[in-house]
C-alpha positions in Angstrom: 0.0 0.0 0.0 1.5 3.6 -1.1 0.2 6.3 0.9 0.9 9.7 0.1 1.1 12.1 3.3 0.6 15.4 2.0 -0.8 18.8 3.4 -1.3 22.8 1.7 -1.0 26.0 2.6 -3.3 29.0 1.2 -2.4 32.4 0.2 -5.7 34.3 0.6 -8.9 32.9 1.9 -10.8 34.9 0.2 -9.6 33.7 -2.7 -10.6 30.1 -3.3 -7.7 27.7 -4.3 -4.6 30.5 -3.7 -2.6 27.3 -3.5 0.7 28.7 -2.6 2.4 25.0 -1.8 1.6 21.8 -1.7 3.9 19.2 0.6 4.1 15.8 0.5 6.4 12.3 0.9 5.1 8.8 0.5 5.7 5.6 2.1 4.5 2.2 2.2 2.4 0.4 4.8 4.8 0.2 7.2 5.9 3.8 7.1 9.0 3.6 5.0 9.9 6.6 2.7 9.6 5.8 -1.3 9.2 9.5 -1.9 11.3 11.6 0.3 9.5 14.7 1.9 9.0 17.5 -0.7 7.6 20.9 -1.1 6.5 22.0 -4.2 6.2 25.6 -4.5 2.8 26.8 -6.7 2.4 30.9 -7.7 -1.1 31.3 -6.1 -1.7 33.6 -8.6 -3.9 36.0 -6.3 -3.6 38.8 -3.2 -1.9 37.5 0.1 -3.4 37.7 3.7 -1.3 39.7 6.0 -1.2 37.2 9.0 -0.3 33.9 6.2 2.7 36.8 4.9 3.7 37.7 8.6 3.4 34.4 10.9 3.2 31.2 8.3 4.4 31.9 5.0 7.5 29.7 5.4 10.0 31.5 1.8 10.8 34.9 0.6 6.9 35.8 -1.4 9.4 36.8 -4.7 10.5 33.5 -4.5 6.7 31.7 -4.7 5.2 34.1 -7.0 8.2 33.2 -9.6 7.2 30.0 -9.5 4.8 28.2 -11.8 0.8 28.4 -11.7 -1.0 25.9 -10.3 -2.0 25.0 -14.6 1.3 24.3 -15.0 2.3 22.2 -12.2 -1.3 20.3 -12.7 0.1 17.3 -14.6 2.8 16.9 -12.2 0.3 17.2 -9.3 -2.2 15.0 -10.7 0.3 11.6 -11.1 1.8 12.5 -7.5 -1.8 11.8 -6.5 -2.4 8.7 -9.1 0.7 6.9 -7.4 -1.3 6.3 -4.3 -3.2 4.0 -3.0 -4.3 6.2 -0.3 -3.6 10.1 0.5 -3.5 10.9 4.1 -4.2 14.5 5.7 -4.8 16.4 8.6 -8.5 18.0 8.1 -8.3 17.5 4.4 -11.6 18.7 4.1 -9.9 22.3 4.0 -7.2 20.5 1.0 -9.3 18.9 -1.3 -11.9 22.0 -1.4 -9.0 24.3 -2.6 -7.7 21.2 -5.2 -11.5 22.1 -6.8 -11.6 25.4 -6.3 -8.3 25.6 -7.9 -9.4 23.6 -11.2 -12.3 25.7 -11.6 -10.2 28.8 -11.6 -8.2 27.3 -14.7 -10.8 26.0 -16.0 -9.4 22.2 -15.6 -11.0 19.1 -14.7 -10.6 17.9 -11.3 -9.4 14.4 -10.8 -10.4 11.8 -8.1 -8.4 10.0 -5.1 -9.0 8.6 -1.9 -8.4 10.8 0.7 -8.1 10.0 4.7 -8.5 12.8 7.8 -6.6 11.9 10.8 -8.5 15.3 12.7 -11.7 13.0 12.1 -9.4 9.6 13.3 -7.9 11.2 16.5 -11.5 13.0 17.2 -12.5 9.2 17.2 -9.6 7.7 19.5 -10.3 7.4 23.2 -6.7 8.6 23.9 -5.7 12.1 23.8 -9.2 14.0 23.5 -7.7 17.2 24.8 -5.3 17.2 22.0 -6.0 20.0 19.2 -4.6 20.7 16.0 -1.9 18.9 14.0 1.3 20.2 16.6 -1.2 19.0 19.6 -1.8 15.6 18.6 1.6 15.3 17.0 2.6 16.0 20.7 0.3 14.2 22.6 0.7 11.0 20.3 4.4 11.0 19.4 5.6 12.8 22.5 7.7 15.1 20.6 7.1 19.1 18.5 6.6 18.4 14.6 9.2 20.3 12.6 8.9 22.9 10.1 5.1 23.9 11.8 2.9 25.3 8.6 5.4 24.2 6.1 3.5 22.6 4.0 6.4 19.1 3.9 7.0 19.7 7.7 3.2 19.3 8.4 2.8 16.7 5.6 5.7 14.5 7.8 4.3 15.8 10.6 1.0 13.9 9.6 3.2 10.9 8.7 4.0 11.0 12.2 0.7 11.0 13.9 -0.5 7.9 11.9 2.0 5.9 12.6 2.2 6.4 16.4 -1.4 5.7 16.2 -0.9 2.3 14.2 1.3 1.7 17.0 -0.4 2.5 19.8 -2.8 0.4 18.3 -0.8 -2.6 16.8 -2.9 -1.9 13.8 -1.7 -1.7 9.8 -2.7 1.8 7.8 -5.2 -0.5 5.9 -6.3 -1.9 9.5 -6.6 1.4 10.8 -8.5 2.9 7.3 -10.9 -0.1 7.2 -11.7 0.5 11.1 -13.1 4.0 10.4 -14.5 4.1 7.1 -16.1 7.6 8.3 -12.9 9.8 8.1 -12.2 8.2 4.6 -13.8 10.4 1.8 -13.4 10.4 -1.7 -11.5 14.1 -2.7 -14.4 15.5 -5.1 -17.4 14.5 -2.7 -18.6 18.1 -1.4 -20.7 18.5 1.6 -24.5 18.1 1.0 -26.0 21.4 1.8 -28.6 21.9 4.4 -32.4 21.6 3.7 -34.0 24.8 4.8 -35.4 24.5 8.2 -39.6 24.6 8.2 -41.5 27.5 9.8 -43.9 27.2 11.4 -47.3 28.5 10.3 -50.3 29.1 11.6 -54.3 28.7 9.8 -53.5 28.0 6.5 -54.6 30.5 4.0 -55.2 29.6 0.7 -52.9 31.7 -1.8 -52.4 31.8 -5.3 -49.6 29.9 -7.2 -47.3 32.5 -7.9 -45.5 31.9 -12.0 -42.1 30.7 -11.7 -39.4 33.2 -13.5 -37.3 31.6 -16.5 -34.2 30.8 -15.1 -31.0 32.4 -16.8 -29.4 29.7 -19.0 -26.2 31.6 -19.2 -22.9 30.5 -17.5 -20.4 32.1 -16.8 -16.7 31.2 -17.7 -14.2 31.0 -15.0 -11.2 33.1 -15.0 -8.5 32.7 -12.8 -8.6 35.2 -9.4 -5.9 37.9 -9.3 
């Protein structure tokens, strides 16, 4: 089994998928590198927030806006995810939203993997429920501070980490552990379902009129990539 430990960091957040980087090292099932740790650098192609510029933005900015646009670096991207059996993250939710956001900037087709959450796994452990964030259960599972803290390869290892002392902990394989808790496995294109509007509550009924239904506007509009 290849899993692929990978984790991103964003720009803006008001820009959806201001992919800046995108870190990442695989092993196989029992933790052993293939793929050494690795962080590719993406221009996010879009304004920057002025805490990610001041507190987590890890390289000189001149340095990540020369680099190429997430377009460019798709193909690349897209096979380091296809080598995988299995792509492990902490809250991925927050990764695989920006991947589609991202492709619908440029205007490219998303692509499908398997992703697992080990927020969702260590919210599900007995052990360790005061533990928060990636650094907390790093520390409260392995004992020890993660390197390189919002890198996006020191967080990607840093998840590497967490698993494994789990599967430890446990005496459990990565597919014993994945096959455990089919909950925090997702598949990276499934979006959440949105909420049905709640009911209110209504008094006597009153009869009322049909009202005519507008024609809806058949136009779509072309997405264009955020600056």
């Amino acid at each position: 089994m290849k899993l692929l430990f990978f984790d991103m960091e964003f720009a803006d957040g008001r820009v959806p998928g201001s992919i800046y980087s995108l870190g990442y090292l695989m092993t196989d099932g029992e933790f052993r590198i293939l793929e050494p740790q690795t962080d590719l650098l993406i221009n996010p192609n879009s304004t920057w927030n002025e805490y990610v510029e001041a507190n987590i933005l890890a390289y000189p900015k001149e340095e990540v806006e020369a680099a190429p646009e997430f377009c460019d670096l798709f193909p690349t991207i897209k096979a380091l995810f296809e080598r995988a059996d299995l792509a492990v993250g902490f809250s991925t939710s927050n990764d695989t939203r920006a991947m589609r956001k991202a492709c619908e900037r440029y205007g490219i087709e998303p692509f499908s993997f398997r992703c697992f959450d080990t927020e969702k796994l260590c919210r599900k452990m007995e052990e360790h429920r005061d533990a928060h964030g990636l650094g907390g259960c790093v520390v409260a599972w392995c004992g020890e501070k993660p390197d390189n803290r919002h890198r996006s390869d020191g967080d990607a290892y840093a998840t590497m980490m967490l698993l494994r002392a789990i599967c430890r902990a446990k005496h459990a394989t990565p597919e014993m552990i994945v096959a455990a808790y089919p909950e925090c496995e997702s598949d990276s294109l499934q979006k959440k379902k949105p909420q049905a509007p709640k009911k209110k509550k209504r008094g006597k009924s009153v009869s009322r009129r049909p009202r005519k239904k507008r024609p809806e506007n058949s136009s779509v509009c072309e997405a264009k990539p955020t600056v």
